[in-house]
Structure formats: structure tokens, C-alpha cells
N, C-alpha and C positions, 0 to 999 in steps of 0.2 A: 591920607584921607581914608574914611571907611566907605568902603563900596556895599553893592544892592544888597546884599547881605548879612554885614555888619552893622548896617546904617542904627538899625535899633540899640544898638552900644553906645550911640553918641551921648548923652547925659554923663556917661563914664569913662569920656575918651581923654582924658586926662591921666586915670587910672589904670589904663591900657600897657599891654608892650605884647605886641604882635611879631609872633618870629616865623620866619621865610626859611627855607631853603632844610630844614630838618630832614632828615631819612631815618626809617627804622632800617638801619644796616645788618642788626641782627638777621633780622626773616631772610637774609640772602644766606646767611650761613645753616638754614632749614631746611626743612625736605620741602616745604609746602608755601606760597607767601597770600597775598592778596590779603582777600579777609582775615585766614587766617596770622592776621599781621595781629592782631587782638592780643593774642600771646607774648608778643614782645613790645608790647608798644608802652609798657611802665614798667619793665623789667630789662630791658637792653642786653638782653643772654637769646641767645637762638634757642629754639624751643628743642625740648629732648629727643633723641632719637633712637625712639622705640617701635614697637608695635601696638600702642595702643587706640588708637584709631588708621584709619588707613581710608584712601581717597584713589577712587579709579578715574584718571582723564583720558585723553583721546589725543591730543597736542598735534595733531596733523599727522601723526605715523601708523603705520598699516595697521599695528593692532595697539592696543588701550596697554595703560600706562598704570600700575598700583602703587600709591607711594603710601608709606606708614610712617607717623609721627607720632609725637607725647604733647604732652603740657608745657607747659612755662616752667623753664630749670633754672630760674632764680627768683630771689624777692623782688616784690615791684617797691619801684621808690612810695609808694604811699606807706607801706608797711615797715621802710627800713624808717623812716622820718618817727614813724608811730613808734618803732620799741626804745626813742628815745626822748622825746616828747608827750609818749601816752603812758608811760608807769606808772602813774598816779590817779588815771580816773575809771570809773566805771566801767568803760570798754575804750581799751586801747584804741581800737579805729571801727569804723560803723557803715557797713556797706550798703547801698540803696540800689532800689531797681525800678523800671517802672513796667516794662514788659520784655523782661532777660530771657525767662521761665515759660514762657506762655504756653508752649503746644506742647507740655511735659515731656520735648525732647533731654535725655541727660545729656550732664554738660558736655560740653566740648572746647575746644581752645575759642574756638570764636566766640564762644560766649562768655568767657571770662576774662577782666583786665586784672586782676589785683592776685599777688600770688603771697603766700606766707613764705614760701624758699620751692624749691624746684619740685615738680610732682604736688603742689601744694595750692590746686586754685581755691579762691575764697569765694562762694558763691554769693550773692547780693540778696537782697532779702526784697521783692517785688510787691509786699502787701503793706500799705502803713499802719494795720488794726495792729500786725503782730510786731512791726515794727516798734509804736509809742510801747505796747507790755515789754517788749526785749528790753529799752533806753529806762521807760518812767512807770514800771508795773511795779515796782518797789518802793514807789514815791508817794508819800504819805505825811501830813500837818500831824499826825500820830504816833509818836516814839514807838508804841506799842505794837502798833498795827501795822508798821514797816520792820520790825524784829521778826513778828508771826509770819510775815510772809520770805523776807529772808531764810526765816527758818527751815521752811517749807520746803524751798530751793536748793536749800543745802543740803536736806534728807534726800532728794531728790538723785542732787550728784552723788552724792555718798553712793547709793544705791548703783548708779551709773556705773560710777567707779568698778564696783566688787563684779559686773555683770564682764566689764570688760578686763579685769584684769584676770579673770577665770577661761579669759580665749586664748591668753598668752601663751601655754605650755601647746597648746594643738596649730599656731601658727609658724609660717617657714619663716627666713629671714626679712626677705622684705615686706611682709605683712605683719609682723613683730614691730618693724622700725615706724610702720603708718599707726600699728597702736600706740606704740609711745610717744607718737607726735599728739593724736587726739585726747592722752592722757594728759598729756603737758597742758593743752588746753583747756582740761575741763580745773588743774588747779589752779589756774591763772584767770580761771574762771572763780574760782572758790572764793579765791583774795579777794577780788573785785565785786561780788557779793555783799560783803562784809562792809563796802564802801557807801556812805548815801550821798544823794545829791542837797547841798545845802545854798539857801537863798534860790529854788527857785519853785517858779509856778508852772508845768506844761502844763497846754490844753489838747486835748486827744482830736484826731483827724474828727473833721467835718464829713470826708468820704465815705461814702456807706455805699455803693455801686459793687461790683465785682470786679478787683485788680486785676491784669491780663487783657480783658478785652478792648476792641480794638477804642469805640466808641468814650470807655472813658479814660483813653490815654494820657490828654491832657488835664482832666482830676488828678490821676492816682500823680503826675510829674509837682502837679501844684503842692501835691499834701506833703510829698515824700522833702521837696526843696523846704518846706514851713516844717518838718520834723527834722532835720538837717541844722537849720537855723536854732531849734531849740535845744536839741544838742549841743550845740558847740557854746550858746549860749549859759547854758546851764552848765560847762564844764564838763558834762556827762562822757564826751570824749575831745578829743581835737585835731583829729584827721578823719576827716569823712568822704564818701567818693558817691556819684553819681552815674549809673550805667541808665542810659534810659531803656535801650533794647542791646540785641545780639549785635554784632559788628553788620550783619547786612537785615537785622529782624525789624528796622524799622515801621510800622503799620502803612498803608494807604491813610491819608488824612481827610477823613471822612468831615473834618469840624471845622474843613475849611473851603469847603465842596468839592474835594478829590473823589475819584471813582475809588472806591475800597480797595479795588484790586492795582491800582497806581502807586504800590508803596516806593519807598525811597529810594532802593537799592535799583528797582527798575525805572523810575525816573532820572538815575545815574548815568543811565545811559543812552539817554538823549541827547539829541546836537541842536545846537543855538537855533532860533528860529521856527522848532516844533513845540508843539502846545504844552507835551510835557516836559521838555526843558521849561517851559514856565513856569510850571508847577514844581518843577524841581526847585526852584529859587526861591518862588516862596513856602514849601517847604521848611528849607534852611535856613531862611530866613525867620521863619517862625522859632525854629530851635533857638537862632540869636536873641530873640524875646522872652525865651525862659530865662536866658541868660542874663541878660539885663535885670530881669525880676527876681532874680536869684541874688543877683548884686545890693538891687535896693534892697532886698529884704535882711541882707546883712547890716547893709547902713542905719537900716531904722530903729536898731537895739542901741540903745546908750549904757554904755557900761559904768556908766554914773562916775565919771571922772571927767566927763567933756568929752571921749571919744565915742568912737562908734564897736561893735564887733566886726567892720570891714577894716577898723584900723589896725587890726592883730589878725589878718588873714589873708592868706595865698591862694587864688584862685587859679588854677592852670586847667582848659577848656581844649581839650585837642581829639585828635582818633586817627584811627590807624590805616588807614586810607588816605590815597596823595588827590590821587585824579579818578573819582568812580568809576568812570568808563573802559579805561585800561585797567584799573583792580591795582595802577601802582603801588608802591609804599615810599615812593621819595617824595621830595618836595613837600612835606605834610606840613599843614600850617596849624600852629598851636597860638592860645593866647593867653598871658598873664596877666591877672587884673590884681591890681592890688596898692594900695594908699602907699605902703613900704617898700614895696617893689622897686622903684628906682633907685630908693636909698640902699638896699638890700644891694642889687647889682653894683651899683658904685664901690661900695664900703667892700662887697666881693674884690671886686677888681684888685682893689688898692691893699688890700690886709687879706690875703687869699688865704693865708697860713692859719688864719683866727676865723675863717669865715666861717666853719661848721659850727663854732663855738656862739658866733652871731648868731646865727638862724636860731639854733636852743636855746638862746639867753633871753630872746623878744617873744621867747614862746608862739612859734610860727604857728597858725593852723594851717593846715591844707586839705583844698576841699576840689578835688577829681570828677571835672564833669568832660562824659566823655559823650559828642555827638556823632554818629554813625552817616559814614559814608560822606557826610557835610563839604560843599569846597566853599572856599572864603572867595572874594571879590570884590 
């Protein structure tokens, strides 16, 4: 049964499979865990261990504690799924955000889920104006008029290119190896260019407010999940991921009469019975309603064969956080939504040797929405 929480899922409780008892095992093998659980929570590798950021505690002993850590030292599954699934369209995978970014802190582990390989986080793109020109700013009823702007693009990288391959001789070793990764991607960018989107119509975001603040956080989640849908729809990619905020950057939810300063992470650590433990609930609760809406809005596309676009897609909705209050990382509850899903894990079970062979052949999408600090019920 779905509790006060999930209750908003029931319309899709058929399409469900809700898994129990998960651990990010990795963040034990880390300098650091809790929040910083964001790092391994779609990549399953303990995060590096370096010095590039560093974190002073107290932990009960006479004097303070410095620990230094890295990024995420492998691919997350969103991206290993995409280099074999996404070689064919526009952008191999398309990362969303709704307020990752907000207070122009740079990133850090907790702010990022999705890694290209170790030392490699992908940031999310939190605005949807730049987001439709990223997917459909080449998208034109114009032959003409989508060549001149391609073209445009491609003088662009050209350009890129020569600025950056002229740093190469003045760089040590491992800042040599981060050029050659961003080079890699600016031709992979090239190709992909070169590609149009065919049979489809986007419509550009409705939003016109300013993405980041707090006020229109539930806008910029609406436009960014309707730019997502048109995506995947239009073929433009087919692994996409939703970060709504930071692992604890949740907002105060002003648009539901929360006090501004009531955000999620310090509603987390309420006990049953106080006012914001009720607020804490529906909060999360609220997140499970994006959720829902994010489901029908995949149903509602017909792909003109008698299916839906929910019937060729994976949904997995989880985060890195077990029990808010203790800053766990076990017990984290995830959830898979998805028409194929049961058939997927069956046919898994029984022909486990073909199964990665399935998943590629039914052209999985999958679409990463990750809720912050959230507990199920």
C-alpha cells in the first residue's frame, strides 16, 4: 500500500516497484558520507580521494576534525546507459535542474548526481530559456534556416577548438588529460550538430520569472519536466535526469504556506508530533505530485502506434539520503515506474546473460529524478 507520502502515485500504482532496504555502500568506503552521499548515489565507486575540497567537524573530540575529499571516481549509470543508447541523437543525455545553482556556490559533490567517469561531474542546466535553444534552437520548418544556424555553431566550435588546443603545450599532466576530455566533447558535440530533429514541433517554455528563486521553484520544475517530455519525445535525446536542488538545497516552500526559512533539510529533522514534522510530510509529499505529473505527462504523448511515451521508458525516482535526521545512507528508498518494468525484471531474471542485450533492443529511455532528503511512508 502507498503511504501519506506516496499516496499521490496511486493513479500509477500498477506501474510502480518500490525497492526497500538499498544502501549507498560506496560513501562508507569515503572520507565523507551523509549528504555528501550525492556523489555516489548513481555511480556506486566511493568518491576520490583527494584534496580537493576539504570539510572541518567537531565529532565530539577535544579539537576539530579536517577531512579532504574529490568528486565522483566513476560514471553514473545514467551516462553508462546513454553511450549506448544515445549515439544516435542530438545529445546523448540532457541534464535538468531547477535550483542546483542558486546562491553561485561552485560545485561541489553534493551538488552533483551524474558523472561522465571519475573527476567528471556534469552540471545540470537550471534555466529552461537556455535549456529549449541547447535541445530546439536548431529546430526549424526551414532547411535553410536550420543549415545557417548549424553553421553558425560549428564556426563557433571551430573557433573553440583552436583556443583550446593552443593551452595544450603550457599544461602539466593532469590538466592536459581534463583538456582532452572537454576536447573529446566538443567533437562529439560537432557530430551531433550535423544532426536534425525530424517529425517534431517544440513549444518554448511558458516561464518567463527568474530560475533560482525560491518563489518560482515550482514553475521552473513544471517547465523543466514539459522540456524533458519534449525531448525524449522528439528523439532529441533519451536518457534525461532531473536534479531539482543540492542534496540538502531544498527551498522553504513558500507556495504551500511554509515559513521561507522552513526548507526541507531542516524540516528533516523533526520528530513526529511537531508542527514541522508536518510540514515536512507535505512537503514530500508534494515532490510525489511532481512525480505523478511527470508520469502522466509521459502517458499523454501517443506515439502514433497505439502506445504511449511512458510505454518505452524507465523511471527511477530516488536520493541519497536514508533517514534525514540521522544524515543516514542506508535503507534509501527508490522507486521504478514504468509499463515495462515488470516485464524487464522478469525476462531479467530468467535470461540474465541477454539481459543488457534487452534493455538496448526495446530502446529503454531513462529519466533520473532525483528528490532531496525525501523519506517514503
Amino acid at each position: 500500500e502507498l503511504g501519506n507520502i506516496t499516496n499521490p502515485l496511486e493513479p500509477h500504482k500498477s506501474d510502480l516497484v518500490i525497492l526497500r532496504g538499498l544502501s549507498h555502500a560506496a560513501i562508507h568506503d569515503s572520507p565523507v558520507k551523509g549528504h555528501w552521499a550525492m556523489a555516489v548515489m548513481l555511480t556506486g565507486a566511493p568518491m576520490d580521494q583527494d584534496d580537493t575540497f576539504s570539510e572541518t567537524y567537531n565529532e565530539g573530540k577535544p579539537s576539530e576534525v579536517t577531512k579532504y575529499f574529490g568528486w565522483g571516481s566513476a560514471p553514473s549509470v545514467d551516462q553508462i546507459i546513454a553511450a549506448e543508447i544515445g549515439k544516435d541523437t542530438l545529445l546523448q543525455s540532457l541534464e535538468l535542474g531547477v535550483r542546483v545553482d542558486y546562491d553561485g556556490t561552485p560545485g561541489r559533490p553534493n551538488y552533483r548526481m551524474c558523472y561522465a567517469g571519475s573527476n567528471e561531474p556534469i552540471a545540470p542546466d537550471d534555466n529552461p530559456l537556455t535549456v529549449f535553444d541547447r535541445v530546439f534552437g536548431s529546430f526549424t520548418s526551414n532547411p535553410a534556416e536550420g543549415d545557417a544556424i548549424r553553421a553558425r555553431r560549428m564556426s563557433v566550435m571551430d573557433h573553440l577548438k583552436g583556443e583550446l588546443a593552443s593551452l595544450d603545450k603550457k599544461l602539466g599532466t593532469s590538466d592536459r588529460k581534463k583538456l582532452e576530455s572537454h576536447l573529446n566533447s566538443i567533437r562529439e558535440m560537432e557530430i551531433r550538430l550535423q544532426k536534425s530533429l525530424v517529425a517534431c514541433e517544440p513549444t518554448p517554455p511558458t516561464f518567463s520569472g527568474k530560475h533560482g528563486s525560491t518563489i518560482n521553484y515550482p514553475a521552473v520544475g513544471a517547465a523543466q519536466m514539459d522540456l524533458m517530455v519534449q525531448a525524449l519525445s522528439c528523439d532529441a535525446t533519451r536518457v534525461a535526469s532531473l536534479q531539482w536542488a543540492s542534496e540538502n538545497g531544498s527551498p522553504g516552500a513558500s507556495w504551500l504556506g511554509h515559513d521561507s526559512g522552513n526548507y526541507l533539510h531542516k524540516l528533516s529533522h523533526a520528530s513526529a508530533g511537531e508542527a514541522m514534522f508536518d510540514q515536512f510530510i507535505e512537503y514530500s509529499r508534494w515532490y510525489a505530485e511532481q512525480m505523478a505529473s511527470l508520469i502522466t505527462r509521459l502517458k499523454s504523448v501517443d506515439n502514433g502506434d497505439g502506445t504511449t511515451l511512458m510505454d518505452d521508458t524507465l523511471v527511477l525516482w530516488t536520493q541519497a539520503i536514508g533517514m534525514g535526521n540521522v544524515h543516514d545512507n542506508d535503507d534509501v528508498p527508490a522507486v521504478l515506474i514504468s509499463l515495462l518494468v515488470m516485464w524487464v525484471l522478469i525476462r531479467g531474471a530468467k535470461f540474465s546473460s541477454r539481459f543488457n542485450q534487452v534493455v538496448v533492443a526495446i530502446k529503454l529511455f531513462v529519466v533520473c529524478i532525483v528528490i532531496v532528503v525525501g523519506i517514503f511512508y
